[in-house]
C-alpha angles and dihedrals in degrees: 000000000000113000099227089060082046094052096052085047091050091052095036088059101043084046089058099038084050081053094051098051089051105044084050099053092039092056094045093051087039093055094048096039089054101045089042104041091069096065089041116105142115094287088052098047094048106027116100114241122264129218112206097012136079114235110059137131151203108256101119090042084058109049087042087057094054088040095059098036085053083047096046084046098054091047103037101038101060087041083049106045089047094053092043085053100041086054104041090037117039102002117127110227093244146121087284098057095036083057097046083056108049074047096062085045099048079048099054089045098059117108111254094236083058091063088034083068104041085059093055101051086043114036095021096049116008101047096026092238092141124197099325148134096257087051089056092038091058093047093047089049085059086043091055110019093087094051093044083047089055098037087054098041098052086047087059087051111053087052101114110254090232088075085056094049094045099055085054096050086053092058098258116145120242091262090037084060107043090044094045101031123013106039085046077059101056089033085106089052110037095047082058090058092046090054100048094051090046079056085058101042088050092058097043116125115164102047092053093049087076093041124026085034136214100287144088116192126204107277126207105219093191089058105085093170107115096206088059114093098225105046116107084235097057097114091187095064126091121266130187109195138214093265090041098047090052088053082050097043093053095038097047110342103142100186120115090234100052100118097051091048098048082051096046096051098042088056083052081056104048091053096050099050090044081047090060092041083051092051098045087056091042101047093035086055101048090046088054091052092038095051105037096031096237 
């Protein structure tokens, strides 16, 4: 055949492969944005959910997803970026660290209903914690902690060695040069990473059923004091969030309204975590202008 005739074939069929892909998410994101958009307003995004009733909201889904993704974030992202560190760093390149990262990998494969249900077994009922939002928060940080590694890692890494070499060539110590030179560096990429997984965390359903738990109790929002149960900061207290409460609402939701408000509140979804993946691309690429000058 002439190459030239077997070239056009190859990209005519990726191009059309590429098409596919798109045609078929943006229908799919298309489908659940427009039978969602026309139950979403200000009522919906701020009313708490009712059982029996037509008429309720999200609002307390909502706010419980952004609390325990500002919770998972706090505990994963120091453990994270110190691993990421550590392996990228100071690591030998050995059998241990070999192992530690097949580890990381074994670990970012695992369904999420698998470590759903390690932290049930271990912060539910080991530790007491109970169906909370401390408990969720744990067993998402085991959910996230191996991408955010990776993605960390692999920002480290692809940090030129001759800023290594010249910090050192400056007189700064090893750790001196990692914390003012080489981790500023990788600040563009690995806030990228950080957001995307935030993106993943928000939209997590089955680890949070044996954890969070199923509920959402009614929340004073005047009441800041975090030892109170129902105050929105009570991180002791059940939370059903806004992934889990659509799962909720299609497998036994009896209101007359469930459909609109599973679709309401799947369209709510979608846009926030486009809205991540948008965020990560937007603030990625101001930080690479902003430190290369570019």
């Amino acid at each position: 055949m002439n190459p030239k005739l077997s070239n056009r074939i190859a990209i005519s069929i990726l191009y059309v492969i590429a098409s596919t892909i798109v045609v078929i998410l943006a229908a799919l994101l298309g489908f659940i944005i427009i039978s969602g958009l026309p139950a979403i307003n200000w009522h919906f995004l701020t009313s708490p959910a009712r059982a029996f009733t037509a008429g309720g909201g999200i609002g307390i889904q909502l706010f419980n997803s952004f609390y325990l993704l500002i919770l998972t974030m706090i505990i994963s992202f120091p453990i994270a970026l110190g691993a990421g560190i550590y392996l990228n760093e100071y690591a030998k390149q050995n059998w241990v660290t070999s192992l530690v990262r097949t580890a990381i990998e074994i670990l970012s494969s695992l369904p999420s209903v698998v470590v759903g249900l390690f932290g049930f077994l271990i912060f539910v009922v080991q530790f007491g914690f109970g169906f909370s939002i401390l408990s969720g928060a744990f067993a998402l940080t085991f959910f996230n902690l191996p991408l955010l590694t990776r993605s960390i890692e692999e920002a480290l890494a692809a940090v030129p060695n001759e800023q290594r070499e010249g910090g050192l060539a400056l007189g700064l110590s090893k750790w001196e040069t990692v914390i003012h030179i080489i981790v500023p560096a990788a600040l563009p990429t690995i806030l990228t990473g950080v957001i995307l997984s935030a993106g993943r965390i928000f939209g997590e359903a089955a680890a949070l059923i044996f954890t969070a738990g199923q509920s959402a109790p009614a929340l004073n929002f005047t009441d800041w004091n975090p030892f109170n149960i129902s105050s929105p900061l009570n991180p002791m207290r059940p939370a059903e969030t806004l992934a889990v409460h659509i799962w909720k609402i299609n497998s036994e939701g009896i209101m007359p309204d469930a459909k609109a408000i599973s679709s309401g509140a799947s369209a709510v979804l979608v846009i926030s975590v486009l809205g991540f993946n948008l965020l990560a691309r937007f603030v990625g690429h101001r930080l690479f202008k902003r430190f290369t000058a570019g």
